[in-house]
C-alpha positions in Angstrom: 117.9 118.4 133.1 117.3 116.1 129.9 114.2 114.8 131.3 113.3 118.6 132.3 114.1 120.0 128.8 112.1 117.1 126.7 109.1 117.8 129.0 108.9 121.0 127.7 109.4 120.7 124.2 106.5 118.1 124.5 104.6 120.6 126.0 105.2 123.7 123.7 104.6 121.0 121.0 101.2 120.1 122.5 99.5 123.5 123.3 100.6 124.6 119.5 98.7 121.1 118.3 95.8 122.2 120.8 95.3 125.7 119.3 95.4 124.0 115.8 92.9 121.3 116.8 90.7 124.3 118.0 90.5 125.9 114.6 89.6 122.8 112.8 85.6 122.1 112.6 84.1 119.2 114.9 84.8 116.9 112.8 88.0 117.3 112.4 89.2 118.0 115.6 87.7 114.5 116.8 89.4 113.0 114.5 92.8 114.9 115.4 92.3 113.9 119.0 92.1 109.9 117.5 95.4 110.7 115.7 96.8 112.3 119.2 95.8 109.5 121.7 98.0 106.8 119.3 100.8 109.6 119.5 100.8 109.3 123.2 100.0 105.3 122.9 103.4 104.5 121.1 101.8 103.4 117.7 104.6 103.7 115.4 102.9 104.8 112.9 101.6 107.4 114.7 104.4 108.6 116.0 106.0 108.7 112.5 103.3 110.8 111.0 103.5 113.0 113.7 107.3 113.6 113.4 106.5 114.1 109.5 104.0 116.9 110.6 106.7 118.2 113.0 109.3 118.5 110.9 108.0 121.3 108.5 105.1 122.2 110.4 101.1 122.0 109.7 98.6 125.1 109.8 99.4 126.7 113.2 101.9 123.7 114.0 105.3 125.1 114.0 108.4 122.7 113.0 110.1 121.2 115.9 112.7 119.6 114.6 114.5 117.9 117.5 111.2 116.3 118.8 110.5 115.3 114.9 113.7 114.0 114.8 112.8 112.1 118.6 109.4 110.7 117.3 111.3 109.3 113.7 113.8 107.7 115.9 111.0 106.3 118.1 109.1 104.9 115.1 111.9 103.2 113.4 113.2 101.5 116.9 109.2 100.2 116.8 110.1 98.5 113.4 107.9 101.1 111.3 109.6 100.2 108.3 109.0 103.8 106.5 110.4 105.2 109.5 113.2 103.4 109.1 113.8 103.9 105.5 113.5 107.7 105.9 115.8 107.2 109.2 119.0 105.8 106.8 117.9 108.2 104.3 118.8 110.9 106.8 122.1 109.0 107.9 123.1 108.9 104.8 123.0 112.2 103.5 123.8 113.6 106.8 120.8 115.3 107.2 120.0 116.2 110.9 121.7 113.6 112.2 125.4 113.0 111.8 126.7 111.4 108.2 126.9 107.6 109.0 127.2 105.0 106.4 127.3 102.1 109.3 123.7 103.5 110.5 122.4 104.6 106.8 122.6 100.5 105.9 122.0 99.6 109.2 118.6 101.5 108.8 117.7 100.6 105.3 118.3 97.2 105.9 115.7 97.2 108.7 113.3 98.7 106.6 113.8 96.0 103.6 113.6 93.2 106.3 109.9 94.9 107.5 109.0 94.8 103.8 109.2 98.3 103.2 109.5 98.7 99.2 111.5 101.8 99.1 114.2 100.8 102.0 114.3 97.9 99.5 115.2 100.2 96.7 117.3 102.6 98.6 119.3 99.7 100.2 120.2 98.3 96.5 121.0 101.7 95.8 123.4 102.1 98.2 125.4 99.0 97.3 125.5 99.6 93.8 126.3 103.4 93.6 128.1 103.8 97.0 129.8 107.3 98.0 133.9 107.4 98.3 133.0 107.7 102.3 130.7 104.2 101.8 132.5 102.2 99.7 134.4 100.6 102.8 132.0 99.7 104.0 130.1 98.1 101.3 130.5 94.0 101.3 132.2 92.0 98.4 129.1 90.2 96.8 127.6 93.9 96.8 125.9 93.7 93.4 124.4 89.7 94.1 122.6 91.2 97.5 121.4 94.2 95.5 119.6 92.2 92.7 118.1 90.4 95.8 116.4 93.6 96.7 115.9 94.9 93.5 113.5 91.8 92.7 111.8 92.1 95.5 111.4 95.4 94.5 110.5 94.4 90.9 107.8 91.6 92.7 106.2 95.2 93.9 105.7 96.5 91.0 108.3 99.5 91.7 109.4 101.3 88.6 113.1 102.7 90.0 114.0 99.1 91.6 112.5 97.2 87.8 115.1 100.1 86.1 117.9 99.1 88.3 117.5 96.2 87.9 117.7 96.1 84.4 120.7 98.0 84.4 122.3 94.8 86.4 120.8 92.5 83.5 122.9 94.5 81.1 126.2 94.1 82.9 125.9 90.9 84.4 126.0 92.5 87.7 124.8 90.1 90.4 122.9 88.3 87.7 123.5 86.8 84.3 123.7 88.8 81.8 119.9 88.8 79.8 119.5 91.8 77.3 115.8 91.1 76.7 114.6 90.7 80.3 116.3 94.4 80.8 114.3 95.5 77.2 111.0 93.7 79.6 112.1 95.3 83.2 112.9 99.0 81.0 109.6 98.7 79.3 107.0 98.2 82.3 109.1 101.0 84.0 108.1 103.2 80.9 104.9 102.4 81.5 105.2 103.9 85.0 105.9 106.6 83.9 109.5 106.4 84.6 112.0 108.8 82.8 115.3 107.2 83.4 113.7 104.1 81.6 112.5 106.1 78.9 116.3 107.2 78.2 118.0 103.7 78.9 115.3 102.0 76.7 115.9 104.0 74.0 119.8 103.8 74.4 118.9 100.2 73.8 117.0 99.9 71.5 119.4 102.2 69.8 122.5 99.8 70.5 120.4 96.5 69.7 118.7 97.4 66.3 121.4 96.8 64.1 121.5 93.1 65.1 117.7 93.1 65.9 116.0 90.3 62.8 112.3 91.5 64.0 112.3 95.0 64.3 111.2 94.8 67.5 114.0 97.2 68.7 113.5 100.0 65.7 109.8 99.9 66.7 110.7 100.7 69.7 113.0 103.1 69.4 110.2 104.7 66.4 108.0 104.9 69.3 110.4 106.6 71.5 111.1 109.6 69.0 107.0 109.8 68.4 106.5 110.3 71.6 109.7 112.2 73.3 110.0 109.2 75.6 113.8 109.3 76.3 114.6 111.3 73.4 113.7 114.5 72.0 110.7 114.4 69.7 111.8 113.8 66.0 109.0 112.3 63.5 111.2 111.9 60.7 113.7 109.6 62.6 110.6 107.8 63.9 109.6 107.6 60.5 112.7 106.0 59.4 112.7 103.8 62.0 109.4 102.4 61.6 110.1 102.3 57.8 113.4 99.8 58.4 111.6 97.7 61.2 108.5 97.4 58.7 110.7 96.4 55.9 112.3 93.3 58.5 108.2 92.6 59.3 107.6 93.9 62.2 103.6 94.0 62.1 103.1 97.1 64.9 105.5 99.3 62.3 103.6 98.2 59.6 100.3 99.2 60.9 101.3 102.3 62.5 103.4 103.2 58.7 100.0 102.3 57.1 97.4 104.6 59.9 99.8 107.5 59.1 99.9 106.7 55.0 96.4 107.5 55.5 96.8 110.3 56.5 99.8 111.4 55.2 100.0 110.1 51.5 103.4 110.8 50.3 104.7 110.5 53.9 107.6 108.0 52.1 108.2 109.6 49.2 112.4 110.1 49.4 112.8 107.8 51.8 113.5 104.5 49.1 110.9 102.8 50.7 109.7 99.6 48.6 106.8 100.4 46.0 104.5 98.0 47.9 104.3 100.1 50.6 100.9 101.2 50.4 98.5 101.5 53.6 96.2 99.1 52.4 99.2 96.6 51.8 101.2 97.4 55.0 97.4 97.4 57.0 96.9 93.8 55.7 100.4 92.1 56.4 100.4 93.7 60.2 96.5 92.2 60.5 97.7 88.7 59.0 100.4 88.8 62.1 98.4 89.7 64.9 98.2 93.3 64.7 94.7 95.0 63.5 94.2 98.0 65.6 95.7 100.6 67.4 95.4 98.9 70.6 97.1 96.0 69.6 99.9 97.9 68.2 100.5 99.8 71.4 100.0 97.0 73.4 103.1 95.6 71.9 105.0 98.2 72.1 104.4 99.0 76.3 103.1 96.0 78.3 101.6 98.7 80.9 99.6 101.7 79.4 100.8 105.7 80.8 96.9 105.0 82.0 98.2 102.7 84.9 101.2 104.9 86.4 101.4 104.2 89.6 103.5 106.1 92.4 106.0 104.6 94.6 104.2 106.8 98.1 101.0 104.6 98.7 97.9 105.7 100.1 98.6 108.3 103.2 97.0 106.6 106.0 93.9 107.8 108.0 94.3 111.3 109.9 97.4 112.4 108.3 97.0 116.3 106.8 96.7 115.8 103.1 100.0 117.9 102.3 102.5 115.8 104.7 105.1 114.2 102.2 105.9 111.0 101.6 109.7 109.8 101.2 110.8 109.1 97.8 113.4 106.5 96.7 116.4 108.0 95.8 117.8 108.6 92.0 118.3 105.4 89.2 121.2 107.3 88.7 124.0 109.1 90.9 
């Protein structure tokens, strides 16, 4: 009866793909039938992609979600590692299968092992941040085989797994405790256009600058209020904050103090700033330490320019519909 009931669902599924494939234009509906004949093959990827189309639907496709569910399954058993990620993503928040820590890590875990940067991130997650039904069953040395991950993550150039990781660099969580490589992980996050970074960097910065004899940190944090990154937008605190990181030398606060003197010539006035303070003077000192243009202010200030973003999703692979979605990493934060 099984046997009986899958046959048809396959073949409901397959005369709704073949009236789709008979709107498309030639073109397309060759290359539909490539995508088709590695469905029927096996190819895990295939067979993932499909079950991604299945499970919401494309064009005339309607969602299916038990043969979706079938053709995930399929793919992760293959060792499709983004099958598998999305597969414990689904175990863990109970999502059309049951809730099942045991299979959530079991799943993620297979996906980190095929390389697959998001399991990565998503199994650190889970070990770091687990759920009152998960914690018994997460392992003692939790945080150490998270920071494992979370490099490897880091190595790929993934903005949530470089954030997390900084977070552990903070506490001393599965790695000794390093306050600047955290500022250095926060900071190329930023630059991917990450917004939990923005916020932890400049709760940081904020926490550091006291102690901080370069400036470096105030700069930062300047920058941060310039430009709303983790903090509302407020020029006169960034003001103030370039103005004290100037006055410890910091040669990017002194060149962005003098670019805005220039344009704003009493931009100081009330704020006991020290009568040398002109642009001319504050342009000079920031050029005689490295720092002569804008570039090479900014530059200093983010390692990776908004101009590089990258997403965590990848390319889509050839013959997959444009709109189906690729499976994020879950939240920095619970």
């Amino acid at each position: 009866m099984g046997k009986l009931r899958k046959g048809l669902m396959a073949l409901v599924t397959a005369v709704a793909v073949a009236l789709t494939v008979s709107a498309m234009s030639p073109e397309a509906r060759r290359s539909f039938a490539e995508f088709e004949k590695r469905v029927e093959a096996g190819e895990p990827e295939a067979l993932y992609r499909m079950s991604m189309i299945l499970e919401e639907g494309y064009d005339s496709i309607p969602p299916d979600s038990v043969r979706s569910l079938s053709l995930l399954k399929e793919s992760a058993e293959k060792g499709f590692g983004e099958a598998q990620n999305y597969l414990g993503y689904l175990y863990r928040r109970g999502e059309r299968v049951p809730l099942d820590p045991d299979s959530a890590i079991y799943w993620f875990r297979k996906g980190a092992e095929a390389g697959n940067y998001k399991a990565l991130n998503n199994m650190a997650y889970l070990l770091l941040f687990p759920s009152d039904t998960e914690r018994k069953h997460i392992p003692a040395d939790a945080d150490s085989i998270a920071a494992v991950y979370l490099k490897k993550g880091t190595e790929a150039g993934l903005p949530t797994s470089e954030a997390m990781l900084a977070g552990l660099y903070l506490q001393g969580r599965g790695v000794p405790a390093d306050t600047l490589q955290a500022e250095i992980l926060y900071r190329s996050a930023s630059g991917k256009g990450l917004a939990e970074a923005d916020r932890e960097l400049a709760v940081l910065m904020a926490e550091i600058s006291a102690t901080d004899t370069t400036g470096r940190a105030l700069t930062l944090l300047g920058n941060a209020y310039a430009h709303a990154r983790g903090v509302p937008y407020d020029y006169s605190k960034a003001i103030e904050c370039y103005l004290m990181a100037a006055e410890k030398g910091n040669p990017a606060a002194m060149f962005i103090l003098a670019e805005s003197l220039d344009m704003f010539p009493d931009l100081l006035r009330g704020l006991n700033a020290p009568d040398s303070f002109t642009a001319d003077y504050l342009r000079s000192q920031a050029a005689e330490k490295g720092i002569a243009t804008a570039e090479a202010a900014e530059s200093s200030l983010l390692p990776i320019s908004r101009s590089e973003r990258k997403t965590d999703c990848g390319a889509l692979p050839p013959h997959t519909p444009s709109d189906v979605p690729c499976i994020r990493d879950t939240s920095v934060r619970p």
